[in-house]
Biopython code that builds the backbone (N, CA, C, O; Angstrom):
import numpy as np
from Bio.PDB.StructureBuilder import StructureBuilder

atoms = [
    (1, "UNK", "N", (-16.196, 14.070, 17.062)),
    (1, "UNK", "CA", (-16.330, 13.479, 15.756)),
    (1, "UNK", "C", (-15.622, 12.134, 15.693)),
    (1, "UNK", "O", (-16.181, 11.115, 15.288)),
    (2, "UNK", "N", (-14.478, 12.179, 16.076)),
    (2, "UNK", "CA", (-13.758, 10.881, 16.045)),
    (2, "UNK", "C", (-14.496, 9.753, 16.946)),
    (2, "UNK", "O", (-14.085, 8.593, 16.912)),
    (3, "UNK", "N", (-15.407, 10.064, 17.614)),
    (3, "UNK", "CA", (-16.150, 9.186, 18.836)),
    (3, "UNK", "C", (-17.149, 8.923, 17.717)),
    (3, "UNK", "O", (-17.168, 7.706, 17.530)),
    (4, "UNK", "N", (-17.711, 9.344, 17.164)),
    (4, "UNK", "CA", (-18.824, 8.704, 16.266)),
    (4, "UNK", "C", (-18.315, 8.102, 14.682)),
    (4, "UNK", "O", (-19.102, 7.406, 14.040)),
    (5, "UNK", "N", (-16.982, 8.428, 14.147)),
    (5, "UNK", "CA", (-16.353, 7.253, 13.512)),
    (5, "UNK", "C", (-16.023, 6.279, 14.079)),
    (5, "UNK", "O", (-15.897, 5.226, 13.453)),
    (6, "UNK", "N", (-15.745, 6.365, 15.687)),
    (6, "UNK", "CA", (-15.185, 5.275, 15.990)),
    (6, "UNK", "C", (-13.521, 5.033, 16.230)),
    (6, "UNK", "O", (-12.996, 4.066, 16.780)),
    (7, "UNK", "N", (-12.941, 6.082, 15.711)),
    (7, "UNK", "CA", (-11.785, 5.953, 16.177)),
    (7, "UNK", "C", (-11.212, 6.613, 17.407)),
    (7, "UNK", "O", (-11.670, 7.569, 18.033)),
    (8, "UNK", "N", (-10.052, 5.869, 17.640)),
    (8, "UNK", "CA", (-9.670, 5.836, 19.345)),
    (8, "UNK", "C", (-8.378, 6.703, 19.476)),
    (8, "UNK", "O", (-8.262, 7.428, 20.464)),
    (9, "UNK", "N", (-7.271, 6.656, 18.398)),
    (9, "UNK", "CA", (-6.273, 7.692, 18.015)),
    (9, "UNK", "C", (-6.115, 8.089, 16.770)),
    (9, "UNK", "O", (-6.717, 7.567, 15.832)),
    (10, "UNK", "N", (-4.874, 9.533, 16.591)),
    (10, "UNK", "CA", (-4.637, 9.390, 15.226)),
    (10, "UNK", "C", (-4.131, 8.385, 14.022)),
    (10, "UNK", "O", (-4.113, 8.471, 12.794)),
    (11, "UNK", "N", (-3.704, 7.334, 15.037)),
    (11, "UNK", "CA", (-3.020, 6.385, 14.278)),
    (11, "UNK", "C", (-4.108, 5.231, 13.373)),
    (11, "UNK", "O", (-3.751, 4.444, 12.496)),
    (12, "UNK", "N", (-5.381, 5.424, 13.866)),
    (12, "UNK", "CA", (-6.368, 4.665, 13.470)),
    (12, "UNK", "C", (-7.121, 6.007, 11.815)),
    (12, "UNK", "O", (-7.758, 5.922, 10.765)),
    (13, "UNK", "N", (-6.685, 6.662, 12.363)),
    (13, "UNK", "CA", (-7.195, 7.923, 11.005)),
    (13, "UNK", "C", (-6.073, 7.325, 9.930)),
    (13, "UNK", "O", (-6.279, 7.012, 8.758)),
    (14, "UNK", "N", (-5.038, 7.271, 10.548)),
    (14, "UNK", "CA", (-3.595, 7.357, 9.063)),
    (14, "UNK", "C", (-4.003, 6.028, 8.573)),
    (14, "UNK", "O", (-4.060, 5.932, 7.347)),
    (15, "UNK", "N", (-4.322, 4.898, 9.322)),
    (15, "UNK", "CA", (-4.536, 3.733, 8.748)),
    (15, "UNK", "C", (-5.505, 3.626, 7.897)),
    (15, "UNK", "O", (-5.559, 2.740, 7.044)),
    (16, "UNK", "N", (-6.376, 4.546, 8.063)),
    (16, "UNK", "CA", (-7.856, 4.505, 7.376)),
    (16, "UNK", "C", (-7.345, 5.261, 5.749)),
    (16, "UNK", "O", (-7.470, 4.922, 4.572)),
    (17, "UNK", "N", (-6.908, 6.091, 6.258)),
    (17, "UNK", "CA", (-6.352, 6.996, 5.032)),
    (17, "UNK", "C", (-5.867, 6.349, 3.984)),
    (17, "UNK", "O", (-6.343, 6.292, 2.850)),
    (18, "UNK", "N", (-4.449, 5.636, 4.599)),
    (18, "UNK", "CA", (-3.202, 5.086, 3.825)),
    (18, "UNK", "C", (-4.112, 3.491, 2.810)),
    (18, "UNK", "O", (-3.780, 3.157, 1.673)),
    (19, "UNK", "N", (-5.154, 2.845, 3.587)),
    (19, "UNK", "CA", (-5.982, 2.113, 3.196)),
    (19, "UNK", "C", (-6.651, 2.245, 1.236)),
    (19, "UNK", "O", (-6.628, 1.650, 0.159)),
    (20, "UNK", "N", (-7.255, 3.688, 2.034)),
    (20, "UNK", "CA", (-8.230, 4.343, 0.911)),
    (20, "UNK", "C", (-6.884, 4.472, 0.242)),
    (20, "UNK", "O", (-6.527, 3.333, -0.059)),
    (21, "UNK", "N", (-6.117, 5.228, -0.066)),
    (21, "UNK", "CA", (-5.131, 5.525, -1.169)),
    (21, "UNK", "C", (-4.749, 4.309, -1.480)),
    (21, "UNK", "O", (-4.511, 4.088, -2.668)),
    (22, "UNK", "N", (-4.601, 3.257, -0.526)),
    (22, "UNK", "CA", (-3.954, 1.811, -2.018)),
    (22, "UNK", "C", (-5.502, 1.418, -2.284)),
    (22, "UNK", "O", (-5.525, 1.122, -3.479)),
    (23, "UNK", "N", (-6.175, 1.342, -2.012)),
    (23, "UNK", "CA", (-7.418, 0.690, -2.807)),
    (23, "UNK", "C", (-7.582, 1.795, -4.309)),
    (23, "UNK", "O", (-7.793, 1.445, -5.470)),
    (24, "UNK", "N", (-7.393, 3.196, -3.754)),
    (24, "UNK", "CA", (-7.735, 3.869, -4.927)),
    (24, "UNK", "C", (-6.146, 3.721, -6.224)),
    (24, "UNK", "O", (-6.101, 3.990, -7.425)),
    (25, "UNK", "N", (-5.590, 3.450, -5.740)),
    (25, "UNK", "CA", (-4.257, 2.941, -6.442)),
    (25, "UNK", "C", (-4.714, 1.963, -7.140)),
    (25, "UNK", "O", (-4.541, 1.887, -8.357)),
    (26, "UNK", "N", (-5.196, 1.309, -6.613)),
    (26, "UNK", "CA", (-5.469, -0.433, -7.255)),
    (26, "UNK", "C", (-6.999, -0.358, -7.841)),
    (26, "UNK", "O", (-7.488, -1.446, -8.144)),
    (27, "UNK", "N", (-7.664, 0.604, -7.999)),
    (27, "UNK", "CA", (-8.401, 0.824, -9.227)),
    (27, "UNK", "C", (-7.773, 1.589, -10.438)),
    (27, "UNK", "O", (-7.765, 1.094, -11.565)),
    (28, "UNK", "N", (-7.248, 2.817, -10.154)),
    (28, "UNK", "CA", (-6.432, 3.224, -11.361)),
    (28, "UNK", "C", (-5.716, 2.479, -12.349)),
    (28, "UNK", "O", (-5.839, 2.414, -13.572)),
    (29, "UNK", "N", (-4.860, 1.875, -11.453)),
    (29, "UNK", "CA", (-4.263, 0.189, -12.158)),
    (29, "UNK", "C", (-5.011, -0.436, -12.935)),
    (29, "UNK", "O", (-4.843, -0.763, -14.110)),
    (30, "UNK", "N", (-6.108, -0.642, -12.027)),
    (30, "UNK", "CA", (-6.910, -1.835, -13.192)),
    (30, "UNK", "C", (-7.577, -0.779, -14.379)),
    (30, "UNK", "O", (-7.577, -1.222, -15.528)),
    (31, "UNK", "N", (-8.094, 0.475, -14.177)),
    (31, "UNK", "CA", (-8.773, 1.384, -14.934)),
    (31, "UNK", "C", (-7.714, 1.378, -16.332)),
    (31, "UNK", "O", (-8.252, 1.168, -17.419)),
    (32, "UNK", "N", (-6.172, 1.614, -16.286)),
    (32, "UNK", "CA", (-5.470, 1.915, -17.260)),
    (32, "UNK", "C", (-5.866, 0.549, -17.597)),
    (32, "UNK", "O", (-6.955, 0.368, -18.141)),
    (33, "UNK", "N", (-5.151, -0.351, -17.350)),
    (33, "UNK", "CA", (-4.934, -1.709, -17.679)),
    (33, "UNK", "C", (-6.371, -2.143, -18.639)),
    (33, "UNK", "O", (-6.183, -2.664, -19.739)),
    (34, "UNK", "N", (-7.500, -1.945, -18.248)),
    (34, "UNK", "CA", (-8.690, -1.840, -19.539)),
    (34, "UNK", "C", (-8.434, -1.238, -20.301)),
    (34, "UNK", "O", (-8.196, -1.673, -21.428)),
    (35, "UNK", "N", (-8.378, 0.128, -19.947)),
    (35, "UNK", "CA", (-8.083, 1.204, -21.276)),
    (35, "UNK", "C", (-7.192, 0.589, -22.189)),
    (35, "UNK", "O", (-7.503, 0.545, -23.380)),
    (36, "UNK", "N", (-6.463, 0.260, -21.914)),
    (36, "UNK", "CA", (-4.634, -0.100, -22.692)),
    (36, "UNK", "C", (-5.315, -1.410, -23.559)),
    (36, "UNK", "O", (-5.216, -1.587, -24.773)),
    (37, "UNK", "N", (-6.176, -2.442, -22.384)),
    (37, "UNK", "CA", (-6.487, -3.724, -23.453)),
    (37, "UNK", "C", (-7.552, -3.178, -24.586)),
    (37, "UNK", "O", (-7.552, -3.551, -25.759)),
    (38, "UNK", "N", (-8.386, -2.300, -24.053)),
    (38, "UNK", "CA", (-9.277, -1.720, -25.316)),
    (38, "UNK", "C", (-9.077, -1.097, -26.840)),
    (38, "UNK", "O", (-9.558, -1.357, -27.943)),
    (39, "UNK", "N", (-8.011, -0.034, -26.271)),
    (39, "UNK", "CA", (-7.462, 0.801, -27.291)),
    (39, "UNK", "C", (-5.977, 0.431, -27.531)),
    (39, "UNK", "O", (-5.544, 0.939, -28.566)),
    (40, "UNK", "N", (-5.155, -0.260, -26.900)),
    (40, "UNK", "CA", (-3.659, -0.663, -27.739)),
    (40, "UNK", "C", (-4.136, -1.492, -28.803)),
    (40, "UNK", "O", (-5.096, -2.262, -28.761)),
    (41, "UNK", "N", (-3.206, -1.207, -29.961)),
    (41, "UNK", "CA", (-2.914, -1.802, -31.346)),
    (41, "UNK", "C", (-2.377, -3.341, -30.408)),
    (41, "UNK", "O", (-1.678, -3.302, -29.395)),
    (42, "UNK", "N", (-2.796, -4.338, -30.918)),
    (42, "UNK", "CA", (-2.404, -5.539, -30.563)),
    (42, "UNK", "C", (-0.970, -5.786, -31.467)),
    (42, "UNK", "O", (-0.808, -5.366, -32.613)),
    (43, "UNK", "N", (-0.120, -6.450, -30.794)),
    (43, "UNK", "CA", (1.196, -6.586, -31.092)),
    (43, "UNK", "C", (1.241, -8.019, -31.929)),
    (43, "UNK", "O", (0.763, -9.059, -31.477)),
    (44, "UNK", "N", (1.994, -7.893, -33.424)),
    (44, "UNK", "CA", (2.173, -8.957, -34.064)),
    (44, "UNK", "C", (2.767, -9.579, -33.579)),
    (44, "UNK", "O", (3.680, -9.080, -32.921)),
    (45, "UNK", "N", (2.582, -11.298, -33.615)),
    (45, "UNK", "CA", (3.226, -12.511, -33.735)),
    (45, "UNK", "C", (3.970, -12.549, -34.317)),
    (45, "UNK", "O", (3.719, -11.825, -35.280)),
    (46, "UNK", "N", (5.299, -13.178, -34.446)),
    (46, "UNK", "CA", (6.074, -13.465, -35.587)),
    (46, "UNK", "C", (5.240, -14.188, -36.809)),
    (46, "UNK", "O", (5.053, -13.833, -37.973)),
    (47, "UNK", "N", (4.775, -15.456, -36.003)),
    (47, "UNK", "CA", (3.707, -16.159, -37.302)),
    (47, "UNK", "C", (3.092, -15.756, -38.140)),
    (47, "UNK", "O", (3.001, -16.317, -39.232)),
    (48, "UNK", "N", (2.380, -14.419, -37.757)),
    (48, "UNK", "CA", (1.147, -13.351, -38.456)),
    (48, "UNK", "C", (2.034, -12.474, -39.127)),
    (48, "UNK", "O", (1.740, -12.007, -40.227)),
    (49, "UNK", "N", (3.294, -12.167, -38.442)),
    (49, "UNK", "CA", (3.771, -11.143, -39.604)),
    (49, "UNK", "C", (4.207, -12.080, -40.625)),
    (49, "UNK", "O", (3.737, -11.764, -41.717)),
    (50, "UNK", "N", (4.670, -12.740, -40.650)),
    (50, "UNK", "CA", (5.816, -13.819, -41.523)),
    (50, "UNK", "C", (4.510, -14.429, -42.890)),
    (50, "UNK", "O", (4.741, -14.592, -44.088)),
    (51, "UNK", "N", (3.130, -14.656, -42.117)),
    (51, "UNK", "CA", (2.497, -14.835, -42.887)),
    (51, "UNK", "C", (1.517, -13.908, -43.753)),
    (51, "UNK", "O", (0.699, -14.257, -44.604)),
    (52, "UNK", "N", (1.761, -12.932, -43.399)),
    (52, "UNK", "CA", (0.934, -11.395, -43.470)),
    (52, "UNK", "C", (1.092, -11.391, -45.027)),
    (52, "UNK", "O", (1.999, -12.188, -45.267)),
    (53, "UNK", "N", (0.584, -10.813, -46.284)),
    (53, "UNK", "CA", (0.547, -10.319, -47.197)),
    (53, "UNK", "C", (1.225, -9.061, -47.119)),
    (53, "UNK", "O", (1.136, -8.297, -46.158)),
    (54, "UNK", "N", (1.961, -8.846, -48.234)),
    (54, "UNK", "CA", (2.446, -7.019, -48.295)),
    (54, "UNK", "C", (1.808, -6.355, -49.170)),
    (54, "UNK", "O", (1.285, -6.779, -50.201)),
    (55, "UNK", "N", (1.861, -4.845, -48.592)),
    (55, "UNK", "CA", (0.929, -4.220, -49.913)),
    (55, "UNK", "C", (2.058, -3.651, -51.015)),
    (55, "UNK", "O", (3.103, -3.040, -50.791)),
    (56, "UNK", "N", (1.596, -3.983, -52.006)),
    (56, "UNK", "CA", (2.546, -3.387, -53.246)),
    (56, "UNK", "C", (1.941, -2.583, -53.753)),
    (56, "UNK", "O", (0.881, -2.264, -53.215)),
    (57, "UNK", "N", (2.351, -1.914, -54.999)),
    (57, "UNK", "CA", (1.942, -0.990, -55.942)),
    (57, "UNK", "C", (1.237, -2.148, -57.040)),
    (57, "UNK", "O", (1.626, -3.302, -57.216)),
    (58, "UNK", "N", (0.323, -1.598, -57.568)),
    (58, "UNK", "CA", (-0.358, -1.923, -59.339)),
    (58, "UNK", "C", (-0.012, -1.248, -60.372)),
    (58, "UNK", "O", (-0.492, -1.515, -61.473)),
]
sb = StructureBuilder()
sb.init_structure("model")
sb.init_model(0)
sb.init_chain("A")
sb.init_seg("    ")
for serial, (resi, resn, name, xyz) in enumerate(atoms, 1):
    if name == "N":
        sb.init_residue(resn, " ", resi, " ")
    sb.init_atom(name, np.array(xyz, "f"), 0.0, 1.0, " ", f" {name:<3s}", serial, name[0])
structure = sb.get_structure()
């Protein structure tokens, strides 16, 4: 089997491995990192709060 991947030792398997796990690392990353820009409440400015209206009672 390893003759028809192509690899020559185990050390060429761990590399392949350790590969796939940071690539799949570095989609998760970016996966939250959308999520978070999609659905986080955007964080006030000082400017926007300072200029913000308050709600009172009538």
């Amino acid at each position: 089997m390893k003759a028809e991947l192509g690899l020559g030792e185990d050390t060429s398997l761990q590399a392949i491995i350790q590969s796939r796990q940071q690539s799949r690392q570095q989609h998760m990353a970016s996966f939250f990192d959308d999520l978070e820009a999609k659905y986080a409440k955007p964080k006030k400015t000082k400017a926007a709060a300072a200029t913000g209206k308050k709600k009172g009672k009538k």
